[in-house]
N, C-alpha and C positions, 0 to 999 in steps of 0.2 A: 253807245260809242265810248269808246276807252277815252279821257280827257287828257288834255296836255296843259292844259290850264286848271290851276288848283285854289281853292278857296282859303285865305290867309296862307299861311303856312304848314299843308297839311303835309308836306313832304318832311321836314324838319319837326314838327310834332309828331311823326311815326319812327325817325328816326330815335329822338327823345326816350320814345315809349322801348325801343329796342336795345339800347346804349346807355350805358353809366359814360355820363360826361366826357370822363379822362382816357375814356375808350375810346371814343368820339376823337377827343384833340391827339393819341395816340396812332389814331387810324391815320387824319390826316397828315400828320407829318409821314411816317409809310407811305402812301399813295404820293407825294413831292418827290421818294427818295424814288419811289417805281418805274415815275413819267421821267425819270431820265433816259437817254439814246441806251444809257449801257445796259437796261433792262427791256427794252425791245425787242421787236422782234417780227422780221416777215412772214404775215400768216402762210405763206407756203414754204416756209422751210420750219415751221411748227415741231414737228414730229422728228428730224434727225438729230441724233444721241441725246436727249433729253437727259443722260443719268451725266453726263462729262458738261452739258450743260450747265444743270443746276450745280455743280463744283464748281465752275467759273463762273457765274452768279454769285455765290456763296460768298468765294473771295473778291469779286468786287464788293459785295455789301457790307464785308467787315470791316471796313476802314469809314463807311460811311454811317455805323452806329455804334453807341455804347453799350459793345456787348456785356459788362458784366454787370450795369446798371440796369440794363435789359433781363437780363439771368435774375436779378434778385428781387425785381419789381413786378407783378406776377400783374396787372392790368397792363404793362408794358408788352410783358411775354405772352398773353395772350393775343394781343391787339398785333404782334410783327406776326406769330404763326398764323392767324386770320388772311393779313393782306397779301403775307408772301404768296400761301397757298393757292389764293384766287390769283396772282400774277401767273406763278408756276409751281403746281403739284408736287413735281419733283423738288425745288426746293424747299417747298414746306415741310416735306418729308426729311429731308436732307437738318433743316434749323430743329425738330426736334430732338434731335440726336447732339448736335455741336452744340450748340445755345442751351439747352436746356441741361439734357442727360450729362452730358461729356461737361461742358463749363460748370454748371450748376453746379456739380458735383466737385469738381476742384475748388472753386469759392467758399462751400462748404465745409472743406474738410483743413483739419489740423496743418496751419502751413511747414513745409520742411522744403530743401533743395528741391527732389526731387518732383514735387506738387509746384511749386513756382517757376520751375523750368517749363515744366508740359503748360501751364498756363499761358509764359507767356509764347511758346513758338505757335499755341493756338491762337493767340490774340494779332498776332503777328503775321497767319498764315502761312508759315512756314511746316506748320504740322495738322493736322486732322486727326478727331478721336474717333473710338466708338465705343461704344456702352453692349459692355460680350456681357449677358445675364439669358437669356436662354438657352437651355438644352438641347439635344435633339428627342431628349426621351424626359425632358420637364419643359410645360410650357409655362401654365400659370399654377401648378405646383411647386414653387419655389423652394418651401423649406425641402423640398426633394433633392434639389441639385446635387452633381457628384463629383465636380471640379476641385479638386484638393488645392490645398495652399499650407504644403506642412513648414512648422518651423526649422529649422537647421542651426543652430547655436555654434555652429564651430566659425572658426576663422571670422567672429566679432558678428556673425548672426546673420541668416537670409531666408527667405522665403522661398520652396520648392512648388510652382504651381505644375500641375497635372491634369492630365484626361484619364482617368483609370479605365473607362471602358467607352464602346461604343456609344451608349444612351447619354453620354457625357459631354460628347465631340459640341462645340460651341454652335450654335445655328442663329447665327443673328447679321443684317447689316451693317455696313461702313466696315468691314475690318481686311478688307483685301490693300492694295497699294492703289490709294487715288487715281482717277484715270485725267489727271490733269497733271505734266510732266514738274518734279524739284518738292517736292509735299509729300512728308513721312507721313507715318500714320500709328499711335498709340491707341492702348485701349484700358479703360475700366471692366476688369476681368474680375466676376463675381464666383470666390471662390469657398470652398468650408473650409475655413482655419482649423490648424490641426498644431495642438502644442503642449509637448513631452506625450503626445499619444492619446490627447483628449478634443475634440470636438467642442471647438468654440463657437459653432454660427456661421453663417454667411457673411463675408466682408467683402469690399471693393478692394483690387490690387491695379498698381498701373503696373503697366509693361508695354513697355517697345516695342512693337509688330515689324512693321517694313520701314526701311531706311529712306533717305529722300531719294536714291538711286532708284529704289525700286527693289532691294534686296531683299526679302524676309528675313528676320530673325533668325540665329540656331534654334532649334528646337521646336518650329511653332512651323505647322503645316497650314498652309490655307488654301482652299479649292472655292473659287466663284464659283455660283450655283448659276444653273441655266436663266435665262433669261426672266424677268416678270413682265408680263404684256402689258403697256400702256403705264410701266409705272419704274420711274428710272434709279429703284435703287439696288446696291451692289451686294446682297445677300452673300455669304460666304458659310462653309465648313471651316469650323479652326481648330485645332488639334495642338494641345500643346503637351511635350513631349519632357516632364523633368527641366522646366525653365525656372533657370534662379533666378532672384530680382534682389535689391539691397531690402533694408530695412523698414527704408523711409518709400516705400513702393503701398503699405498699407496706407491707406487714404480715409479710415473713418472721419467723420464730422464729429464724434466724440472725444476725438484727439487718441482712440486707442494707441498704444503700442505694447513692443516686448522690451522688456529692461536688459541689463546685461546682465541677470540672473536667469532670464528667461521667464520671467512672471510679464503675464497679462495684465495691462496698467487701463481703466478707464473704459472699458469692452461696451458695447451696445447695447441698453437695458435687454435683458431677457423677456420681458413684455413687449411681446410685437415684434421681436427682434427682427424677422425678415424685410417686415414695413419701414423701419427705422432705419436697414441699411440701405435699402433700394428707396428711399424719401422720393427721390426727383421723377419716381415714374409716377408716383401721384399726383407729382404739379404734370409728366407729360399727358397723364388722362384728361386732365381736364384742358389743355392746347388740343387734343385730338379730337375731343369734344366739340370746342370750339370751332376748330377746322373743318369738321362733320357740319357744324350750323354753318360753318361761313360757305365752303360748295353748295350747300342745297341754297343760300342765297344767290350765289355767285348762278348758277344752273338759270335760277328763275330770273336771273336778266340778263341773261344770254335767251333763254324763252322769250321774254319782252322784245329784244330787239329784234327777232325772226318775225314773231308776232304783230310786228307794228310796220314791217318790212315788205312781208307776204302776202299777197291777196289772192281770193279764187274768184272764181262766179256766183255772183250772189243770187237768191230763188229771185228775188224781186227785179232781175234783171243789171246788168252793169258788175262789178265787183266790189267786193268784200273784205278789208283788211284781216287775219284772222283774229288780231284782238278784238275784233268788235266780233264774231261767232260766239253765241253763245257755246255751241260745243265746244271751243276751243277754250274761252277764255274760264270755262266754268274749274277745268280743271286744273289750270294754272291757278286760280283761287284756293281749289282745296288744299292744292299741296303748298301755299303760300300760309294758310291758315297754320299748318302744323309747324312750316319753317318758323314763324313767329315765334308760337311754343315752345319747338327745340330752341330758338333762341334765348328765350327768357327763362330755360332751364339753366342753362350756361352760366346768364346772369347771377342767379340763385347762387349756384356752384361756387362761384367766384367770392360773392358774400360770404357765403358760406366758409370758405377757406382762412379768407381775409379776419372773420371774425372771431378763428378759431385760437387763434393765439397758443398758450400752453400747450392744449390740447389739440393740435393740428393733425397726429400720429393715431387719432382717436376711430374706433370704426365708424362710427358715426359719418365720418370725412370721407373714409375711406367707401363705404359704402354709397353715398351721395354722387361721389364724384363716377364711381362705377356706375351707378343705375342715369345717371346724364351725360357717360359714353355710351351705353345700350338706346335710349330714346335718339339722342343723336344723329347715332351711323345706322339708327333703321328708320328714320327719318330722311335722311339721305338717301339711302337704298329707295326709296318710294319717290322723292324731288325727282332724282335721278331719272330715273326709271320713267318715270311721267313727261320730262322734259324730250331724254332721249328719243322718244316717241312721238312725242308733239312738232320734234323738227325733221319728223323725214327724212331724207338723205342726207340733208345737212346735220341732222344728229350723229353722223356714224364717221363723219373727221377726225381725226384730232386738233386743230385748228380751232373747231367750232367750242370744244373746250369738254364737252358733256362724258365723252369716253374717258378722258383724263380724269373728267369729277369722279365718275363712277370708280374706275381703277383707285381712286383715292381714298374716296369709302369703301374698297373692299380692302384695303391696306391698315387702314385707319379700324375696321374691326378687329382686325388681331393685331395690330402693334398696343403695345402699351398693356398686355392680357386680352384675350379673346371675349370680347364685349358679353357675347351669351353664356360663357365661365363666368366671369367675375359677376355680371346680374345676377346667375344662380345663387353664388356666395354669398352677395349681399341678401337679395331675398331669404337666404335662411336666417342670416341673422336677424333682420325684420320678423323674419314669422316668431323665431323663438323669443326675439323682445318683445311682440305684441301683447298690449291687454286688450283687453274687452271693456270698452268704453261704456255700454250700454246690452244689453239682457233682449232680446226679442229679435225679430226680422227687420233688420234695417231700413227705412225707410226716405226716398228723398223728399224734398220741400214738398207744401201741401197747394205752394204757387205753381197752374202751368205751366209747364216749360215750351215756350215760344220763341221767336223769333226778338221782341224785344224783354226777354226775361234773362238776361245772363246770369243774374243769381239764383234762380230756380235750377237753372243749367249745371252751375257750379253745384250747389249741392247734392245733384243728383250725381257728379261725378265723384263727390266727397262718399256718397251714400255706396257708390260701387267699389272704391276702394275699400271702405270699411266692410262688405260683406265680401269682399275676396278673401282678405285676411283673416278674415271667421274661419272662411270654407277650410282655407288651407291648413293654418293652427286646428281647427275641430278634425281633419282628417289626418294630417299629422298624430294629434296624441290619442286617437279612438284606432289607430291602425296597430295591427299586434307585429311584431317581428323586430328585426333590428334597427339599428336607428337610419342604415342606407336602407334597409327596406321601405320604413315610416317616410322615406324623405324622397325616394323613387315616385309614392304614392301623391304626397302633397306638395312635388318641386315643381309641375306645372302649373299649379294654384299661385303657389307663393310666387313664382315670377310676374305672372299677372296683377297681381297685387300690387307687387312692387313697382310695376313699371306701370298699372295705375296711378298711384299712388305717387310718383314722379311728374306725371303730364297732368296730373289734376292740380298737383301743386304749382307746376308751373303757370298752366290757366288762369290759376287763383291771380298769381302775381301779377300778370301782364292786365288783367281785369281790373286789378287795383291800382296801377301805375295809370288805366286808362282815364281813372277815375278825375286825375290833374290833368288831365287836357282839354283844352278846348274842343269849340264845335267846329268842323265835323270831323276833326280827329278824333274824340272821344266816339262817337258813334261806330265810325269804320272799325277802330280795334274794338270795341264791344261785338261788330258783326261779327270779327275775325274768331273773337274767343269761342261765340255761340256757334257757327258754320265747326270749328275743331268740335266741339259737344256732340253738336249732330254726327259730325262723321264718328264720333266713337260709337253714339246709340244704335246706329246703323252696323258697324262692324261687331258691337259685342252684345247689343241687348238679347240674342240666340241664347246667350250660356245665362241669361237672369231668368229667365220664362217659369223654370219652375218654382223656386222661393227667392228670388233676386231680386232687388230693386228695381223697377224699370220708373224710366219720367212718364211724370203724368202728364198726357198730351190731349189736346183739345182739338187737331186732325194731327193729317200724317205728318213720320221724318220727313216723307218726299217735297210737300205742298212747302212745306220749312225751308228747307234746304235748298229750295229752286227761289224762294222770294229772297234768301240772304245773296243766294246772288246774284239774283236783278239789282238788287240793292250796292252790290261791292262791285258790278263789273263796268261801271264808269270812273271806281279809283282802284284797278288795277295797276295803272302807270304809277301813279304814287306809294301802291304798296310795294312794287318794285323797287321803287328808286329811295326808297328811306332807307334800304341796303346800304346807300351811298359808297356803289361802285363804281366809279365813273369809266369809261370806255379806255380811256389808259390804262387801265386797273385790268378790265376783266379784256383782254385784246382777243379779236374772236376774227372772222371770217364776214362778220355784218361792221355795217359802218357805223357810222353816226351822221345825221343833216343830211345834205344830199350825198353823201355817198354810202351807197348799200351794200347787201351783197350780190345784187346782180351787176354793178358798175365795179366791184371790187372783181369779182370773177371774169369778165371782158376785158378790164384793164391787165389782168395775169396772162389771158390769152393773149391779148396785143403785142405784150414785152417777152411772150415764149423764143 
């Protein structure tokens, strides 16, 4: 039986294990600003206009935080894109963009008129950005882009932006006229400077799009794109047609400009130049990252409370809550096991960024932060997927929240770079940095790996990373032909690898945070880490069979994997709830105390 009663503080010791502190005291202030009336919501009016919703969400909330102290504090901006998301999808989607890309990037950049004015009518709410950096024919090929931004020197100097062709036309959200009436709308338009005839790079330009009227611009066509199901953002075609902008419309964070000779002052290192000028979509991977962990949690306590709600007939006669079925609860565990993981990748991520100082622009960073969007949002995709299933018809609402999750992880893959592009990227550059630690057939520990051996476990995940990366490097530079041939050949190895080599590390950490906690905290995430070990051995030990590592086991995965969760499916409830979602937070179609979703659903027909 699933317990509601917990031994010390096993719910706050697992939250502990999942949360850096300030994340923690960040979250809850969020969740105070969410339980207000202005963020509610009748679960049966759920579902209409959600994209004109989250706009009026958006500007209620800006008055109620500091957004650019928020913008520059990256556990702050993580911790709002977490809670908003699980309040409302659509506006998490929406703070990516405003908050992050669009402010972030004005804070950043060399202050002039024009940079101080857009700032403050966004702070103010009187205007909304959007951040134009895709193509229709470059997605996560950047330095490809073909959006011009030529100089013009006459008449004290301005900037010509352009569409020269088709594959050029801008594809990206936010840049049509707000569908909330009095609210212009500007954009960060990422264009190749172009000056006396020479090819400077990709820079950011602001420009004016639609006036608070609702007018468009001269020059700038925009066409909303068809609808996206279940996910309320305003995707546009933008087209711009020889639009001049002043001077001070260039926005680098290097303080670039053109002088009144027309020379290029202070330009964006040429190292990395395209990462250096688009900086904020790196801090937005890692918010989408996060948002991917925080739906697959938000998911599995929306699962809890169906689960603790729902009863069938049980074989032994009378009824059966389904958290207490093994079938059921078995698989709310598994994918609870991984959500942990993808959590404490995030964690990593964040360290990882925080500590990178100088070196923040570094691939290393860059790399990191992409391969824990890839574990994330296919982390998600699986939460998802498992949950949506496990709730029957109540999975298929939007009310109940899981269509919305799902919709959000399929957003959240290609916003920000297309998760399995940018993984491949990284992955290569992994493969081509890899050495060879060690000379023979990798091997893991020489301890069992069981049910109470987590470090047997851990190194057997350590030992599969390191012979992936063999595989892929040895077939990489033994393959004859060109170098996209060589890399056709070894780019399904090397991703494997790589996002080995992400979840093992992650394990590692949350194994090692387990290690300061108390009893029976420390046990449960010890189960938690070993039950994710198991589900990899089970999904990948096929591809070790012939010279691969495999753990050294003393009976089967199965007999393993069915004892951790006899073991774990009495603190189900508390691994849910160290999420610390509280029901104001994740608002669904299930109640809370005595009221369900069957008295919730009677009470709607009552008042019809």
């Amino acid at each position: 039986m699933v317990s509601r009663e917990y031994a010390g503080d096993l719910v706050g010791d697992l939250a502990g294990l999942l949360f850096h502190k300030d994340r923690r005291a960040a979250a809850e202030r969020y969740n105070t600003i969410f339980a207000e009336p202005a963020f509610d919501l009748d679960w049966w009016d759920a579902a209409k206009d959600p994209g004109k919703r989250a706009y009026e969400r958006y500007l209620q909330l800006l008055p109620r935080i500091s957004a650019c102290d928020i913008a520059t504090d990256l556990r702050e901006l993580v911790a709002l894109h977490e809670q908003a998301t699980v309040v409302d999808t659509h506006l998490g989607a929406l703070l990516t963009v405003q908050i992050n890309l669009v402010l972030g990037t004005l804070l950043e950049a060399t202050s002039n008129s024009e940079v101080e004015a857009a700032k403050q009518e966004l702070l103010e709410g009187s205007a909304v950005g959007a951040y134009i950096l895709t193509e229709l024919g470059h997605g996560s090929d950047l330095p490809g882009l073909e959006t011009t931004a030529t100089f013009d020197p006459a008449d004290g100097g301005s900037f010509v932006i352009h569409t020269p062709t088709a594959t050029a036309i801008k594809y990206m959200p936010t840049t049509a006229a707000p569908p909330v009436p009095g609210v212009a709308r500007f954009g960060i338009v990422f264009a190749r400077l172009i000056v006396d005839g020479v090819k400077q790079g990709n820079y950011p330009f602001l420009v004016r799009l639609v006036d608070r009227d609702g007018t468009i611009r001269p020059g700038i066509t925009i066409r909303p794109m068809p609808e996206k199901p279940a996910i309320g953002m305003d995707n546009s075609l933008t087209r711009f047609d020889h639009v001049r902008v002043g001077r001070e419309a260039l926005v680098s964070h290097t303080g670039t400009t053109i002088d009144d000779d027309g020379r290029l002052n202070a330009p964006i290192s040429r190292d990395n130049q395209v990462w250096r000028a688009i900086a904020r979509v790196r801090l937005g991977r890692l918010c989408i990252s996060a948002m991917a962990a925080a739906i697959s949690r938000a998911a599995l306590s929306v699962a809890l409370q169906h689960a603790t709600q729902r009863d069938i007939p049980s074989m032994d006669g009378g009824r059966i809550a389904l958290a207490d079925l093994r079938a059921h609860n078995a698989r709310l565990l598994e994918v609870a096991a991984d959500t942990y993981v993808a959590s404490a990748a995030v964690e990593l991520a964040i360290d990882a960024f925080e500590n990178a100082g100088d070196d923040e622009h570094a691939n290393e960073i860059t790399d990191l932060v992409s391969l824990t969007k890839y574990l994330t949002t296919t982390t998600a995709l699986g939460v998802t997927s498992e949950v949506r299933d496990r709730l029957g018809a109540q999975g298929m609402f939007a009310h109940n929240r899981i269509v919305e999750f799902r919709a959000l992880r399929d957003a959240a893959a290609t916003a920000e770079g297309d998760s399995y592009v940018i993984a491949l990227q990284a992955a290569y550059r992994r493969m081509i940095a890899w050495e060879n630690p060690a000379h023979g057939r990798p091997g893991a520990s020489a301890e069992v790996c069981d049910t109470d051996s987590p470090e047997a476990w851990l190194d057997w995940l350590n030992a599969r990373e390191t012979y992936l990366q063999r595989r892929a490097r040895e077939t990489y530079d033994t393959t004859a032909g060109s170098r996209q041939e060589r890399w056709d050949r070894a780019g399904n190895v090397a991703l494997e690898a790589a996002a080995a080599g992400t979840a093992n590390h992650a394990a590692r950490a949350l194994a090692d945070r387990a290690q300061q906690l108390p009893e029976p905290a420390r046990q449960v995430a010890e189960d938690l880490v070993v039950l994710f070990a198991v589900r990899q051995a089970i999904a990948h030990s096929g591809a070790l069979l012939f010279d691969g590592p495999l753990p050294k086991l003393g009976r089967s995965l199965i007999e393993i994997r069915e004892e951790l969760l006899a073991r774990l499916a009495p603190h189900l409830g508390a691994i849910v709830e160290a999420f610390e979602l509280p029901p104001t937070l994740v608002r669904s179609g299930f109640g809370t105390g005595s009221e369900t979703f069957v008295t919730k659903h009677s009470a709607a027909l009552n008042n019809s």
